[in-house]
N, C-alpha and C positions, 0 to 999 in steps of 0.2 A: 759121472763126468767130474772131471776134478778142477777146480775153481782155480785155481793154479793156470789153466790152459788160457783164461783171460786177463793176463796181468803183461803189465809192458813197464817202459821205465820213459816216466815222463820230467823233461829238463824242467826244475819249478817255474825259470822264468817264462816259461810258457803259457801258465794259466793266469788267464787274463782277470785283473784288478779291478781295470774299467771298462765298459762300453767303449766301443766303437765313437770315433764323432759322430758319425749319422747310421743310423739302422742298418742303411743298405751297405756299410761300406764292409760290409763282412765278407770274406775269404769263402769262396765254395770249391770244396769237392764234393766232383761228378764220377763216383763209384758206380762202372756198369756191372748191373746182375748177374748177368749171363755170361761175359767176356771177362769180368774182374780189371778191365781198362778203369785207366784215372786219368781227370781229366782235370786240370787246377784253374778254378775260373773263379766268379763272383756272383754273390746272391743276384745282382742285376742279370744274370743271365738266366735266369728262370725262366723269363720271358720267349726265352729260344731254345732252352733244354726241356720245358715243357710243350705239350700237344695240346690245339685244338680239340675238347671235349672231355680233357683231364679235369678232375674235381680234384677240388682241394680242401679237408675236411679239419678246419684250425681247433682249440681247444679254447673257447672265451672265459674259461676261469680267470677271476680276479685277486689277485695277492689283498692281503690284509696286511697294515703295517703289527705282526703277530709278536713281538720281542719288546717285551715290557721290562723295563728297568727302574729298580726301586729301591727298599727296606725295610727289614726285620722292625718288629714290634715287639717290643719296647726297646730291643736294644740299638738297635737305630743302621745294623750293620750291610753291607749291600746286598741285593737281590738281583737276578736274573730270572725271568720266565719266558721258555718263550712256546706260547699255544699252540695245541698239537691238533686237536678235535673238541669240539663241544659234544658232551654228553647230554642222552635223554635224562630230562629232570632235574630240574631247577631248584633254585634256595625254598628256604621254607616260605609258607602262607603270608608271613609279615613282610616277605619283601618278596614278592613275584616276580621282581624285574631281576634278580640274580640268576645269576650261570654256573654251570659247572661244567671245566672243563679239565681235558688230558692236558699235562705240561711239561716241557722238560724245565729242570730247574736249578739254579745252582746261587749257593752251596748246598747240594742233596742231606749230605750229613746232619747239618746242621736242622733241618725245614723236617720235621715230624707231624703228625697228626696233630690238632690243636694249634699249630704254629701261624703268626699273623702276618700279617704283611701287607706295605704296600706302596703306591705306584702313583705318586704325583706328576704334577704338570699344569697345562691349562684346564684339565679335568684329575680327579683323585680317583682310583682306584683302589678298593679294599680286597683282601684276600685272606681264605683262611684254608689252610691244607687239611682236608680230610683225608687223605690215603697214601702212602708210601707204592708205589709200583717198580717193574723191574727196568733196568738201565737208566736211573735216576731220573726216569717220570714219577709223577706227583699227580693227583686229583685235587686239583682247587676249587673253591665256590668264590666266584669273582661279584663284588655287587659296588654300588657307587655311593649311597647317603643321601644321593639330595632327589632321586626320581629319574636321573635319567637311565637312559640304556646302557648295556655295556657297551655296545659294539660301539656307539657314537664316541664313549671314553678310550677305548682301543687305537679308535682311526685318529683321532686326537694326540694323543700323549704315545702311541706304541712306535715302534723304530722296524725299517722296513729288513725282514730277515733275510738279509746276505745269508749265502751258503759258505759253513763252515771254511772249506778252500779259500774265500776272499778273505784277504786279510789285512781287515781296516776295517775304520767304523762305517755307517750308512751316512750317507750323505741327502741335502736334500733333492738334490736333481735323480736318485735311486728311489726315488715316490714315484716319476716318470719314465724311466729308462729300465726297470724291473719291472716292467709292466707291458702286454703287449697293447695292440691297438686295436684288439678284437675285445679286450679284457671290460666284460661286463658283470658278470655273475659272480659275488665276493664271495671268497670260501678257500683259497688257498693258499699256502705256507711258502711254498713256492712258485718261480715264475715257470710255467712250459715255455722253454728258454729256444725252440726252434720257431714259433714263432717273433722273439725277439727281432727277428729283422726285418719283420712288412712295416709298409708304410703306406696310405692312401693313396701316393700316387701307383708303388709298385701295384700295389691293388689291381689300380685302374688300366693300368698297360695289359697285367694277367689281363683282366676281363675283356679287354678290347684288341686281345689277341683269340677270343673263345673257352678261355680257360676260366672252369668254375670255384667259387668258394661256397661253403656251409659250414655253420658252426655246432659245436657242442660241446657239451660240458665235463670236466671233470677236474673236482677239487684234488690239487696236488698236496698231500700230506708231508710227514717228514721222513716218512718213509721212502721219499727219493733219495734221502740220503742215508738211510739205513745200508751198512758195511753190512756184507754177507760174512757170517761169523762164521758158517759150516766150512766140511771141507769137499764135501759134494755138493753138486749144483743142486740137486735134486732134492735136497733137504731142506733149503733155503725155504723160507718163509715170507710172503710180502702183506704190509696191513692192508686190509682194504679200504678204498677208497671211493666218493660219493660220485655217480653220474647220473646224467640228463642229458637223453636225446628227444629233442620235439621232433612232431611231425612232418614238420616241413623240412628237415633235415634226412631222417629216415627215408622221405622220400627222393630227394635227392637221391642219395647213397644206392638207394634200389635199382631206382633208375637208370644212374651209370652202370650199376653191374647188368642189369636188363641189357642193355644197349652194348655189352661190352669194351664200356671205356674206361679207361684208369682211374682208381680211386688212391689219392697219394697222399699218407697220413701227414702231419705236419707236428710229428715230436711223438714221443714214445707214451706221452699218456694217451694222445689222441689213438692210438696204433692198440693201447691195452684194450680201451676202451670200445672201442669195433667191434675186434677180436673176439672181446668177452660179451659182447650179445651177439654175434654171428654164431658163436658157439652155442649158443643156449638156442637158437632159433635158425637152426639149417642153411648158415650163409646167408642169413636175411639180419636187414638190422630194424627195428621196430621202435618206435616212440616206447619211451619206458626210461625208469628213472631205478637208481639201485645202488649198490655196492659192489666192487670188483675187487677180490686178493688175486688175478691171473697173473703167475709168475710165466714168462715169456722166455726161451732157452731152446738154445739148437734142438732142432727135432720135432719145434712146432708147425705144425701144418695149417699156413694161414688162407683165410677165405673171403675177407675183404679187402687188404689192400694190395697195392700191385707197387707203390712207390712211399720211400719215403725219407722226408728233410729232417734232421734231429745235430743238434749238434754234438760236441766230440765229449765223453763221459770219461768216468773215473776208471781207474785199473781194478777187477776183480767185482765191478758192479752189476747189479740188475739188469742198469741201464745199454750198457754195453753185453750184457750176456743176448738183450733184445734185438739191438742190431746183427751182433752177431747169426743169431735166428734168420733174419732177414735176408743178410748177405751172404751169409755164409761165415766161420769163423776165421780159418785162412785168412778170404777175401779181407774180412773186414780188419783185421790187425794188421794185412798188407796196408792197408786204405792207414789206417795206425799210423804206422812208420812213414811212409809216404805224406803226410801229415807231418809231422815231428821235422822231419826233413828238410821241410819248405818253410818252416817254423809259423805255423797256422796257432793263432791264439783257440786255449783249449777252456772247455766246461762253459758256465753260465752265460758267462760275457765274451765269450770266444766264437770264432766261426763255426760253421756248418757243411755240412755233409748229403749229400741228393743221392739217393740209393735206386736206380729205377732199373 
């Protein structure tokens, strides 16, 4: 399948800079499955495009502010990091509290093994590059000098990682607004930006309309924004990435498929993440915790969900290869253009899409 088949031409002023004033005030299209109808409404209309006994299954991963900004040692010159994954196995015996982790980094060039660096603020961050990797990642061992933790120096001093496409610096109100309201479990790089539009009250209407939520986990890496380099789909490679389903969520999920009621993912991690234990366990989804690379592309044959919200992704991506899966790829590029048309703000902080 040639990766070529998912590319469109999106006008730049489309992709949205800022958030919405308020969550809810996002743009929805209503892509039918079955009929390939479009129907141009608003995320407040969930309320009435979903069903009594629909679950709805969010991703509560929590972004970390992961984009450390600094300087070389000794010679004083700038630095970029921005955290990809922490690795098993930490600094040496004399200092426990050190990390090591994956980074992209830049200036690459310049940042060799041995190379120091580091990352002031209200808290100080030290760093010393022990490994060169490929597409100028870096293995760092991150430690601080005075006893504390990294992470508490991170959350402190780190800048919250906009996606490449935004183009501007982070601001402080994107500590809040990059962030969902399910978001408790810290661990990723990015926002799962389909849930970017609940708010406690829509909450409350779904649920007092019958319509259920559960949550679970999966830390979003950078490799949401990893560009498919092949030129077959099928080649492509995705990192994996960490999850956690509790029990009480599993059941959930069972139970709606028992009962035969909808299970409607809410953004393309939550949709991986299903997927990749239904598969491993016969259309059942089981408390369990792991690692998923499932690369998602027309021709997957899915067994938990029936619906699902995600907002509008990149030309030639993953993420759009998943959709596509879903809807179909026709469909979904119709839904595309249809989209572009009505001039719907597109990727992070743009609108959303209901695939049921």
């Amino acid at each position: 399948m040639d990766v070529r088949a998912f590319d469109f031409n999106l006008p730049p002023e489309l992709i949205a800079q800022q958030p919405a004033s308020e969550r809810t005030d996002a743009r929805l299209l209503y892509l039918h499955r079955d009929s390939g109808a479009i129907t141009h409404t608003s995320i407040r209309a969930l309320t009435v495009l979903l069903q009594r006994g629909d679950l709805l299954v969010v991703n509560n991963t929590r972004v970390f502010p992961a984009r450390l900004l600094g300087r070389r040692v000794p010679s004083g010159g700038a630095v970029e990091c921005l955290l990809i994954a922490r690795e098993q196995g930490d600094g040496p015996a004399t200092d426990p509290s050190a990390e090591i982790w994956e980074a992209l980094m830049h200036p690459g060039q310049k940042l060799k093994p041995g190379a120091r660096v580091v990352f002031a603020g209200s808290r100080t961050l030290h760093g010393e590059i022990l490994e060169r990797r490929y597409y100028g990642r870096r293995l760092i061992r991150l430690w601080t000098g005075d006893g504390g933790s990294v992470a508490d120096a991170v959350d402190a001093i780190g800048h919250v990682p906009l996606p490449p496409y935004i183009k501007r610096e982070d601001a402080s109100d994107d500590r809040d607004r990059y962030q969902t309201v399910f978001a408790r479990e810290r661990g990723s790089v990015a926002a799962p930006t389909a849930g970017l539009h609940f708010t406690p009250d829509l909450l409350a209407s779904l649920s007092a309309r019958g319509i259920e939520t559960t949550e679970i986990t999966l830390h979003v890496g950078y490799g949401t924004f990893q560009p498919v380099r092949v030129e077959r789909v099928e080649d492509h490679r995705l990192h994996a990435e960490h999850y956690e389903i509790a029990i009480d969520a599993a059941c959930a999920i069972n139970r709606a498929l028992d009962e035969g009621r909808r299970v409607i993912a809410v953004g393309t991690t939550t949709t991986r993440t299903l997927e990749a234990v239904g598969r491993e366990h016969g259309g059942r989804v089981v408390p369990t915790a792991g690692a998923t690379d499932l690369f998602i592309y027309p021709g997957f044959e899915f067994t938990i969900i029936r619906g699902l919200l995600t907002n509008f992704h990149l030309p030639r991506s993953s993420l759009l290869m998943l959709v596509s899966a879903f809807a179909g790829t026709e469909r979904a590029l119709t839904a595309y253009d249809a989209a572009i048309a009505e001039r719907y703000r597109f990727y992070s902080y743009g609108d959303a899409m209901l695939i049921l």
